[in-house]
C-alpha positions as CSV (number, residue, x, y, z in Angstrom):
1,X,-45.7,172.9,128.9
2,X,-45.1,169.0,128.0
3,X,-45.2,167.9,124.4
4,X,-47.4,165.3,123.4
5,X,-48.5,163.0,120.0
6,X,-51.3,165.0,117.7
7,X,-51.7,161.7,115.9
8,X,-52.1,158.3,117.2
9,X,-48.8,155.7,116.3
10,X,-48.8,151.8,116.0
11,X,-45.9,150.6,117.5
12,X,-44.9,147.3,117.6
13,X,-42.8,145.8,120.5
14,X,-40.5,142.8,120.0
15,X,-39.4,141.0,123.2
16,X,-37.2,138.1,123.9
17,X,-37.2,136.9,127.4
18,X,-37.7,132.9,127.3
19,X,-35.9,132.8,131.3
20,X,-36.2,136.0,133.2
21,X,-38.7,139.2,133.3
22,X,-36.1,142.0,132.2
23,X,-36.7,142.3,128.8
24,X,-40.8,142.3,129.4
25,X,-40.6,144.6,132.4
26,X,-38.4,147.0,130.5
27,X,-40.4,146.6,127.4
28,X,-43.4,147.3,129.4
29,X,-42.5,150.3,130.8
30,X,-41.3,151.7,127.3
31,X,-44.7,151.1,126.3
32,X,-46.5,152.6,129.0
33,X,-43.9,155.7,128.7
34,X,-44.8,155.7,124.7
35,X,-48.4,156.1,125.8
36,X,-48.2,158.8,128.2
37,X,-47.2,160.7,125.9
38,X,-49.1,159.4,123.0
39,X,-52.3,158.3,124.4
40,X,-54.2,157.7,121.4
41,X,-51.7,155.1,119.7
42,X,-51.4,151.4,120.4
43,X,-48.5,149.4,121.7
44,X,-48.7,146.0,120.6
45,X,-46.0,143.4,122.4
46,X,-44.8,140.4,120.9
47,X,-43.2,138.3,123.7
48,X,-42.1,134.7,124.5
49,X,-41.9,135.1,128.2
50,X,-43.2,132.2,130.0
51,X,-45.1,134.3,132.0
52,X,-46.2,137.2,129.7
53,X,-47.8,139.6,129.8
54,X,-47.5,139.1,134.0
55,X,-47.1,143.4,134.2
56,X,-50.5,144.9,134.3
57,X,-50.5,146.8,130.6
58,X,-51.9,149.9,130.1
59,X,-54.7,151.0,128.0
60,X,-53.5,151.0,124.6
61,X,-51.5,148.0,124.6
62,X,-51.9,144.3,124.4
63,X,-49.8,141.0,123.9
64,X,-49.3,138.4,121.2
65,X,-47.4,135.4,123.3
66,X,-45.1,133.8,121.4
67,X,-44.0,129.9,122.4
68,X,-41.3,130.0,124.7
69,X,-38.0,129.4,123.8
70,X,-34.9,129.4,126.4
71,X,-30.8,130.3,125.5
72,X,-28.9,127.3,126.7
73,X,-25.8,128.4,125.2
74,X,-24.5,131.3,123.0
75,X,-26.7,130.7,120.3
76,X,-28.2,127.4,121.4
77,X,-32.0,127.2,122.0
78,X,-34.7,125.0,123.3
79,X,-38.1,124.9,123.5
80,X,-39.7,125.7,127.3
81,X,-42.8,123.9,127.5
82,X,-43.4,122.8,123.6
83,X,-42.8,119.3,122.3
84,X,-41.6,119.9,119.0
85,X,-38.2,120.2,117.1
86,X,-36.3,123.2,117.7
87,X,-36.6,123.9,113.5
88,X,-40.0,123.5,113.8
89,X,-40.8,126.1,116.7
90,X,-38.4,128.5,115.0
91,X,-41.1,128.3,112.1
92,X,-44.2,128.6,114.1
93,X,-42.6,131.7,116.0
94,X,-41.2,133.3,112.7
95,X,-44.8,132.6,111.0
96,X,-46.3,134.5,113.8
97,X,-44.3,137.1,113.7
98,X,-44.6,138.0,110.3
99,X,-48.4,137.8,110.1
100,X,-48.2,139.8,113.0
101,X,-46.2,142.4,111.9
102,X,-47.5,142.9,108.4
103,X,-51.4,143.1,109.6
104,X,-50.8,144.9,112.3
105,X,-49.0,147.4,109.8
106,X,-46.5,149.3,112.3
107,X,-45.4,153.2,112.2
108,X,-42.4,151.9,114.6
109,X,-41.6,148.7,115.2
110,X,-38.5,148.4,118.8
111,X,-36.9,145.3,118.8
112,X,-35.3,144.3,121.7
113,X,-31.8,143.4,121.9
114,X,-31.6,140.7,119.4
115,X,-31.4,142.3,115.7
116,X,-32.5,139.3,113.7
117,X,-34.4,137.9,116.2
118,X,-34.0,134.9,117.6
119,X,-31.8,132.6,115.2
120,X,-33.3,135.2,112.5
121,X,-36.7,134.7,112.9
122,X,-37.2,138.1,112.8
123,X,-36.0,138.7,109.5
124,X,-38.9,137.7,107.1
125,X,-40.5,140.3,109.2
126,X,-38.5,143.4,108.8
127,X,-37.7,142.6,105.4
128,X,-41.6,142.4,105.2
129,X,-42.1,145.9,106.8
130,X,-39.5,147.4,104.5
131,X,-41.1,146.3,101.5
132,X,-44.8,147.0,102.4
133,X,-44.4,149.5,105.0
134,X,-41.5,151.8,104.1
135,X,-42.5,154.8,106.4
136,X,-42.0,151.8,109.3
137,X,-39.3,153.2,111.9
138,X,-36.9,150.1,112.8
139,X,-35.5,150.6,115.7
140,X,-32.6,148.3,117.9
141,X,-33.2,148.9,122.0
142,X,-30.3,147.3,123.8
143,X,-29.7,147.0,127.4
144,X,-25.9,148.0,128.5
145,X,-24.2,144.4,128.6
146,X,-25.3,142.0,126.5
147,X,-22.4,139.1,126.6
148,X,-18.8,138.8,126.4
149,X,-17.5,140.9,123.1
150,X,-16.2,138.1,121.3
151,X,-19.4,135.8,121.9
152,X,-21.2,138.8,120.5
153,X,-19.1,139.4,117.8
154,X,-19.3,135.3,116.5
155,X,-23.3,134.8,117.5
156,X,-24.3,138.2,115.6
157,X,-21.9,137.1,112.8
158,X,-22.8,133.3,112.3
159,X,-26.7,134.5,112.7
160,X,-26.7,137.8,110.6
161,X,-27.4,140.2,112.9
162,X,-24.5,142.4,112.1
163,X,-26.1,142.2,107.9
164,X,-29.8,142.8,109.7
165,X,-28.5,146.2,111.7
166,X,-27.2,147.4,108.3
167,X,-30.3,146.3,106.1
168,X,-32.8,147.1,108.0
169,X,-32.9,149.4,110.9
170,X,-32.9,153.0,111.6
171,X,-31.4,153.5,114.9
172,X,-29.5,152.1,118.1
173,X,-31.3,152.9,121.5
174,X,-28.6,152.3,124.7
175,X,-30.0,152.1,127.6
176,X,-27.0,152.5,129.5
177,X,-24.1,155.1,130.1
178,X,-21.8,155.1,127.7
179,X,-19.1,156.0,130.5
180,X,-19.9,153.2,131.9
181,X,-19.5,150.6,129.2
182,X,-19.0,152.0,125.6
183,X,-21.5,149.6,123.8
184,X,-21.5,150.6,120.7
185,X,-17.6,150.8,120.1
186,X,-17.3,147.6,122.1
187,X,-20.2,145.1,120.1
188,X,-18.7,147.2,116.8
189,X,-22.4,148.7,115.9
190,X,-22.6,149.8,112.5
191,X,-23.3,153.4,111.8
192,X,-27.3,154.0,111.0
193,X,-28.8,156.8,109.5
194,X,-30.6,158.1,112.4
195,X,-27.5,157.1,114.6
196,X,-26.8,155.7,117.7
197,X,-28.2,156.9,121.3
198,X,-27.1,156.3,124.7
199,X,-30.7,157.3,126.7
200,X,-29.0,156.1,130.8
201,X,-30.6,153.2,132.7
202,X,-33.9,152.5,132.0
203,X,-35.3,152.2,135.7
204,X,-38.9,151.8,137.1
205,X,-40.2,155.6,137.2
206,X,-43.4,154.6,139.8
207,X,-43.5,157.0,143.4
208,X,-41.1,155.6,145.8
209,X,-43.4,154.3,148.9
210,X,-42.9,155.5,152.3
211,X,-40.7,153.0,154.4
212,X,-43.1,152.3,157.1
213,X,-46.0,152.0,154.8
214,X,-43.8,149.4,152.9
215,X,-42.6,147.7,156.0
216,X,-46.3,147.1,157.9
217,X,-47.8,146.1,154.3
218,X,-44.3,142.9,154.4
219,X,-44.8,142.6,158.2
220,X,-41.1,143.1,158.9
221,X,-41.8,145.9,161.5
222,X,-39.1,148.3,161.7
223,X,-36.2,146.8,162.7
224,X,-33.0,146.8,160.0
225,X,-34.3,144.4,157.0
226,X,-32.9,142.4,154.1
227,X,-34.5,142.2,150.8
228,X,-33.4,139.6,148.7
229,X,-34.6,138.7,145.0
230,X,-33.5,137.0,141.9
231,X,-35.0,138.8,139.9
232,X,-37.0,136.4,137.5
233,X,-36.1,133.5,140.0
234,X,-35.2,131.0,136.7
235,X,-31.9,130.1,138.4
236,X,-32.9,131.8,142.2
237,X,-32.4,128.2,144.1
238,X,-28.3,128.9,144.8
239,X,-28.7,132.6,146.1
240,X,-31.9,131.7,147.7
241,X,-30.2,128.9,149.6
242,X,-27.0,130.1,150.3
243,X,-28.6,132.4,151.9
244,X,-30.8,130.3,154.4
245,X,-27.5,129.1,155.4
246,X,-25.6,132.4,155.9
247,X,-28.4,133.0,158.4
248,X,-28.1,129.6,159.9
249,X,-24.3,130.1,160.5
250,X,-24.7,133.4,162.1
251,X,-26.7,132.3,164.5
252,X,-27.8,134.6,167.2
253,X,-25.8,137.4,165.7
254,X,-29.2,137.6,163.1
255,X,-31.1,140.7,164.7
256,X,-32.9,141.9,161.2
257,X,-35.5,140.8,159.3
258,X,-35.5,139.3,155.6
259,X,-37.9,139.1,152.6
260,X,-37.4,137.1,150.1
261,X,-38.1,137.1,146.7
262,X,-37.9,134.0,145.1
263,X,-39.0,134.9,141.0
264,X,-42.1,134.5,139.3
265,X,-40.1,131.9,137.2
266,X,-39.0,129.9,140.1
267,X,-39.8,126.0,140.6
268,X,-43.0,125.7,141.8
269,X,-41.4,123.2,144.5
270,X,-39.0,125.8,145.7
271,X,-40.6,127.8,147.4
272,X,-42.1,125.5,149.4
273,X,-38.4,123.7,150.2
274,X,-37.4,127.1,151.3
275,X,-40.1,128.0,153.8
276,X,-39.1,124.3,155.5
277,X,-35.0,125.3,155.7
278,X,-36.3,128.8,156.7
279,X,-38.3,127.3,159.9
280,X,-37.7,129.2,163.2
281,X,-35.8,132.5,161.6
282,X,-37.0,135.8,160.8
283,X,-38.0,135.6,157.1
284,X,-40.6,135.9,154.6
285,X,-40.6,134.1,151.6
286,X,-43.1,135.4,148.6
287,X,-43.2,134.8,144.7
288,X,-42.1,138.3,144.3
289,X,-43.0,141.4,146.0
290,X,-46.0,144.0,143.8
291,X,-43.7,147.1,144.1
292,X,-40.0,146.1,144.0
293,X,-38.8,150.0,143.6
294,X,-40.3,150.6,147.2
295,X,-38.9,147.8,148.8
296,X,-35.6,148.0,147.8
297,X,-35.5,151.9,149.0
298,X,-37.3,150.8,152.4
299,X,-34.5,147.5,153.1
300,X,-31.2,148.8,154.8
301,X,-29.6,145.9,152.7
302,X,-30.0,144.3,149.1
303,X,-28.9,140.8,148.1
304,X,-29.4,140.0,144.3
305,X,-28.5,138.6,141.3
306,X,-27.4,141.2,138.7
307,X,-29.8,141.4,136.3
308,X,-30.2,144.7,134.5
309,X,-33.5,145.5,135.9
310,X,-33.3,145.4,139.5
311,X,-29.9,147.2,139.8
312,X,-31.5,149.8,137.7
313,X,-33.8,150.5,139.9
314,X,-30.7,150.1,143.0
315,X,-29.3,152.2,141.5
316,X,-32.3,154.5,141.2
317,X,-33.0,154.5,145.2
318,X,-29.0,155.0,146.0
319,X,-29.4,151.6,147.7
320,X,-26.5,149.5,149.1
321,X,-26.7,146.2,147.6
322,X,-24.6,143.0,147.5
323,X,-25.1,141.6,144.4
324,X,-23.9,137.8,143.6
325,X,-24.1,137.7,139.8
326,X,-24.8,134.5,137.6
327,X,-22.6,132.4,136.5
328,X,-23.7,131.7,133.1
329,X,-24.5,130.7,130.2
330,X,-23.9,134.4,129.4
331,X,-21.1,136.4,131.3
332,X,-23.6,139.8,131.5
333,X,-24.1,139.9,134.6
334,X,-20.3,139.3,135.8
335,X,-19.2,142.1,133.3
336,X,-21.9,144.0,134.8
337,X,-21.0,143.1,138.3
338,X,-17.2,143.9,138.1
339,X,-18.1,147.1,136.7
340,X,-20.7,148.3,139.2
341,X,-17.9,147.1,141.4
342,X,-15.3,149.3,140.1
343,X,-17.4,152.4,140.4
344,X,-18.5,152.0,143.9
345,X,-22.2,151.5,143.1
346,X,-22.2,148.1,144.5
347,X,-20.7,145.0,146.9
348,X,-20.0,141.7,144.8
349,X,-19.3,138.0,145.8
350,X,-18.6,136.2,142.8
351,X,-20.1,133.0,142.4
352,X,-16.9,130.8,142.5
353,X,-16.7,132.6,146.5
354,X,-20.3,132.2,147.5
355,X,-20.1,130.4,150.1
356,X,-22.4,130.9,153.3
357,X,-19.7,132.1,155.1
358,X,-18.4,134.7,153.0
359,X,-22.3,135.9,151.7
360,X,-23.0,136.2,155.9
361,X,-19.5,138.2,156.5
362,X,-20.4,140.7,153.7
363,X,-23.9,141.1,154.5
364,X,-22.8,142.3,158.0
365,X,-20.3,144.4,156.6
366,X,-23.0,146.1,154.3
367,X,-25.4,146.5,156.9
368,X,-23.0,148.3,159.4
369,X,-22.2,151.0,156.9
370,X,-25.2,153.7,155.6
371,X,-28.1,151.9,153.7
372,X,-27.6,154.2,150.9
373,X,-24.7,155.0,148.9
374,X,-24.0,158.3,147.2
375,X,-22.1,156.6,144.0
376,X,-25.1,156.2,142.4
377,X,-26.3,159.6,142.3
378,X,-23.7,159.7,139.1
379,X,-25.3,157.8,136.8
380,X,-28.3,158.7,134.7
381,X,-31.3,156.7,135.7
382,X,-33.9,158.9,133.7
383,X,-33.5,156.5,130.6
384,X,-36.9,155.9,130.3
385,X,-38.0,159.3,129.5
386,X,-35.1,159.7,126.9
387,X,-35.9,156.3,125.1
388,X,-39.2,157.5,124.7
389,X,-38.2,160.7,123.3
390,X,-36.0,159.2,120.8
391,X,-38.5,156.6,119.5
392,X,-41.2,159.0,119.2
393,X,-39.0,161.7,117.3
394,X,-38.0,158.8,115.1
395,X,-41.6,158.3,114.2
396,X,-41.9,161.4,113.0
397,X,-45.7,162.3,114.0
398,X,-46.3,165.5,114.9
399,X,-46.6,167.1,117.7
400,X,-48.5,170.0,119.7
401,X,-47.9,171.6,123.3
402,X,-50.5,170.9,126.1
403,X,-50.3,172.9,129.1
């Protein structure tokens, strides 16, 4: 027996992602996990990806695409692809998320890591939705790391995030361990009525492929293979190079294959300078690969960045990865990294050490020992599920039992 939504929700879906695809590929999934189990309701998304939607939704939700705006600095913004002031955008975006919000009249509304919104645009908005629609569950999703504590604790407080968590919203959703990094005691949450929730990793929940069925659809054969990815690709061109050259400087000692995948955000122009310093060695380079859990699981080796997303879903798989983290303008995915580290669940070089020396020795290293690593089996990976529990028991519909 599996519990499921007697009355259809509206849920609105509020996601910030002006330079990668985490946010709208974890915000996508959420949504598609709300509708399994509420199949009647509709999801509506609000994102300022370049690329959004890009994920194929799922009947019952749709996007509104906000202009694109990109985090230069700790709470510095420009506009992506717009020519106008960046006052002026933060208008048009704030204007279209409250006309939005209050027609589309919301039963929940998730809000993705950014309380206020984006230099408070959100805030008309949910003070909007409190007045007009006070049934409205509010509800803050945040991935495990967002920056450095103290650049938190001075962006939330100059921007009024901290005064939005208190005025407005109902809930925290984690999803992360809190063994692994204590979130809420380390960004000093405030307590909410309906409290704060550490769910696990949110990780891709799709069938894991069978190797060979992955390796003939990449044409790698099955020889010992390197996947490589930068996730998005907004910032790929270092790893993506560096690691041409690691391959170059081994030399004949380079008896495995490589895919890589360069981001859906990439330069259109790099990906075309890569193939030419790839000439003569065994690599593919794509955009980005349809089924990213499957490959990972069917590689013997991971190189990334380390973006939330795609070490989720490592650490789904139990995969060995070597993971060279970004070096800014946030420090995320370094806290993130030195973590992981610390824990066994992954390899690091640290960008100040990439080299393509170093980046060839550790690959070796990596792929001599086991593929998989039994580390990760600790952590809780079923996030998903548990952030779709919460949200849904927030929204208070009611619910029968379907066999």
């Amino acid at each position: 027996m599996s519990a499921r939504i007697a009355a259809p929700l509206r849920i609105a879906v509020y996601s910030q992602d002006g330079f990668g695809l985490g946010h709208l590929r974890r915000t996508t999934l959420i949504g598609q996990s709300l509708l399994e189990e509420a199949p009647d309701s509709a999801v509506l998304l609000l994102a300022d990806s370049p690329v959004a939607p890009f994920f194929q939704l799922p009947q019952g939700m749709d996007c509104i695409k906000l202009p694109s705006i990109l985090k230069v600095d700790a709470g510095k913004w420009r506009p992506v692809s717009l020519h106008v002031g960046v006052a002026d955008l933060r208008r048009l975006r704030a204007d279209v998320l409250h006309c939005a919000l209050r027609s589309f009249a919301p039963d929940l509304l998730l809000v993705d890591h950014m309380p206020g919104g984006v230099q408070g645009e959100l805030v008309p908005s949910l003070a909007a939705l409190r007045r007009e629609y006070p049934r409205c569950r509010i509800v803050l999703g945040l991935r495990d790391i967002l920056d450095a504590p103290p650049v938190i604790a001075r962006v939330w407080q100059d921007e009024g995030a901290y005064e939005a968590l208190r005025t407005f919203y109902d809930a925290v959703l984690i999803y992360g361990s809190q063994d692994v990094f204590d979130a809420a005691a380390i960004y000093e949450l405030p307590a909410l009525r309906e409290g704060i929730h550490y769910c696990g990793y949110v990780a891709n929940p799709s069938k894991v492929q069978p190797a060979w069925a992955v390796r003939h659809r990449l044409q790698v054969g099955d020889g010992r293979l390197v996947f490589v990815s930068a996730g998005g690709g907004g910032d790929a061109h270092q790893l993506m190079r560096t690691y041409l050259h690691a391959l170059r400087w081994l030399g004949p000692r380079v008896d495995f294959a490589s895919v890589l995948a360069v981001g859906a955000n990439a330069p259109s122009e790099l990906q075309a300078e890569l193939c030419n310093e790839a000439d003569g060695l065994p690599v593919r380079i794509v955009p980005f690969v349809e089924d990213s859990l499957s490959v990972i699981a069917a590689a013997d080796l991971m190189v990334c960045m380390a973006g939330y997303n795609t070490l989720a879903e490592v650490l789904r798989v139990g995969r060995r990865a070597l993971v060279v983290p970004r070096a800014g303008p946030s420090a995320e995915q370094r806290m993130r990294s030195q973590l992981f580290l610390e824990r066994g669940l992954v390899d690091v070089v640290f960008p100040e050490e990439l080299s393509p020396q170093r980046l060839a020795e550790r690959m070796l290293d990596g792929l001599e020992r086991n593929g998989s690593t039994t580390a990760a089996a600790r952590v809780d990976t079923s996030g998903l599920g548990n952030v779709a529990g919460h949200l849904l028991r927030l929204a208070g519909a009611p619910v029968h039992a379907q066999a």
